[in-house]
C-alpha positions as CSV (number, residue, x, y, z in Angstrom):
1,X,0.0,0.0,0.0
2,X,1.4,3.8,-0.8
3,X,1.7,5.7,1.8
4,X,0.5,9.0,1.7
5,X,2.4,12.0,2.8
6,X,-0.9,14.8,2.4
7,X,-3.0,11.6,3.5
8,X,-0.7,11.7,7.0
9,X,0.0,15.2,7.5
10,X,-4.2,16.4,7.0
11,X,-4.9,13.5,9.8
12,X,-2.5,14.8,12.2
13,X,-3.2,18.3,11.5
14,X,-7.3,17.7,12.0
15,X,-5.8,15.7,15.2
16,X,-4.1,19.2,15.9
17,X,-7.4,21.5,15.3
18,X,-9.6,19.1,18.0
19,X,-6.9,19.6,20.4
20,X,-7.1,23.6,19.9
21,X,-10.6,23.8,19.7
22,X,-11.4,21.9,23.1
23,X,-8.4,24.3,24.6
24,X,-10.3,27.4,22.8
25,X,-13.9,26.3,24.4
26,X,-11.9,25.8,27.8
27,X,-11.0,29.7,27.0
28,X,-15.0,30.3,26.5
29,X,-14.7,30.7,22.6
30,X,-17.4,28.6,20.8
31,X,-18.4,30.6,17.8
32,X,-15.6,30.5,15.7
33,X,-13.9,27.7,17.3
34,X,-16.3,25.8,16.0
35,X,-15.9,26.6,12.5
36,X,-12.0,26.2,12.9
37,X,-13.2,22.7,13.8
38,X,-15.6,22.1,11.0
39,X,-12.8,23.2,8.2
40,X,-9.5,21.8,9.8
41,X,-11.1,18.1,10.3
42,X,-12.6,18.5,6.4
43,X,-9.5,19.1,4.7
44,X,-8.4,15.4,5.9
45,X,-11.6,13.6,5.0
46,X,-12.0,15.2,1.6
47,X,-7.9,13.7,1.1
48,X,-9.3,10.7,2.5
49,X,-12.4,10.5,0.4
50,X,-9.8,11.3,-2.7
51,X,-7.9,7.8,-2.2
52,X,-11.5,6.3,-3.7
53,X,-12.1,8.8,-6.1
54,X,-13.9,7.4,-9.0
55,X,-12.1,8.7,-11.4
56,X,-8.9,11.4,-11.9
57,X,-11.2,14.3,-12.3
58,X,-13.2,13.0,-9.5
59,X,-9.7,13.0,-7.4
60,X,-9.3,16.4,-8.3
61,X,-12.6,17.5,-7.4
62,X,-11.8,16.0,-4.2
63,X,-8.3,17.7,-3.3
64,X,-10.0,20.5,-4.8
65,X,-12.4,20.9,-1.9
66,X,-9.2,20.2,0.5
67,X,-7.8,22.9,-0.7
68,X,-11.0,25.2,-0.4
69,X,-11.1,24.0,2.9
70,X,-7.9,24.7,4.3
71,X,-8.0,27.7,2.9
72,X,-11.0,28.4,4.9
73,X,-9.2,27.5,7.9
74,X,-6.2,29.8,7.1
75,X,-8.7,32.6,7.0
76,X,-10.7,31.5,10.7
77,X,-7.2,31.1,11.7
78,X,-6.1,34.9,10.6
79,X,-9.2,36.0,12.0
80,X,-8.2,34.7,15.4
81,X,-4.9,36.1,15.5
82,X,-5.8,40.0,14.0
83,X,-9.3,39.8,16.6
84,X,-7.0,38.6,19.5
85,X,-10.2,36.7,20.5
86,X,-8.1,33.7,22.5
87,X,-5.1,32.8,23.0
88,X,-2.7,30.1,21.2
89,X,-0.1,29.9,19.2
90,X,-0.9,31.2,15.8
91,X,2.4,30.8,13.7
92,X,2.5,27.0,14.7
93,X,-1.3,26.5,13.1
94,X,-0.8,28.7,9.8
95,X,3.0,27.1,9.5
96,X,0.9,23.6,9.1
97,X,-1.5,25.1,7.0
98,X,0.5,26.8,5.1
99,X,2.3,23.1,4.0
100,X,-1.2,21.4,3.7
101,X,-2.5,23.9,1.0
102,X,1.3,23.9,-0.8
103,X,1.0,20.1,-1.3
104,X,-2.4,20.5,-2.0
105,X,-2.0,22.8,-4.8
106,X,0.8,20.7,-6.5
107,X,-1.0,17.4,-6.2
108,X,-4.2,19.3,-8.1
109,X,-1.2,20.8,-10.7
110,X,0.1,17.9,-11.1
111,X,-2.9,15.5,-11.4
112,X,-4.6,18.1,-14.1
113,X,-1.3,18.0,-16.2
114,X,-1.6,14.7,-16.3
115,X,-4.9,14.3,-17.2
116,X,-4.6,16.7,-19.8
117,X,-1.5,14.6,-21.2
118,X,-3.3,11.6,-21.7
């Protein structure tokens, strides 16, 4: 079986997001938190639900909607930094991000120049 490098790293960053979000309700935040939840733990199921795409353009509709997604949680992520709203550490979060949407967007280039190839 391949392993998966973006398979790995969106698992253990959605692993990362539950950990801040219970540490952000423990800090009495539960709006946004919550949809720093919902978009962090996406961006690994849509990989996931990639590996059994039906077909390549389905794949890339798939890691399409990763990448839409953790681009979401860049922006809920900004938001808490600029608002100041809790407390945590910011640069760690949008450093993993940051690599998620990079290998993201080359797996999309990559799998559309290919398709276009054949």
């Amino acid at each position: 079986m391949e392993k998966s490098t973006v398979k790995d790293k969106s698992f253990k960053f959605a692993v990362e997001v539950i950990k801040l979000y219970k540490q952000l309700t423990e800090q009495k935040e539960f709006v946004l938190s919550k949809q720093i939840l919902r978009s962090g733990t996406s961006i690994g199921a849509n990989v996931q639900e990639a590996q059994q795409a039906q077909s390549k353009p389905d794949f890339i509709s798939k890691m399409s909607i990763a990448l839409k997604e953790a681009q979401e949680t860049e922006y809920w992520l900004l938001l808490f930094k600029e608002s100041k709203l809790a407390q945590f550490d910011y640069e760690h979060y949008l450093n993993l991000i940051e690599e998620l949407k990079r290998m993201l967007i080359s797996i999309i280039k990559t799998s559309k120049s290919n398709l276009t190839k054949k």
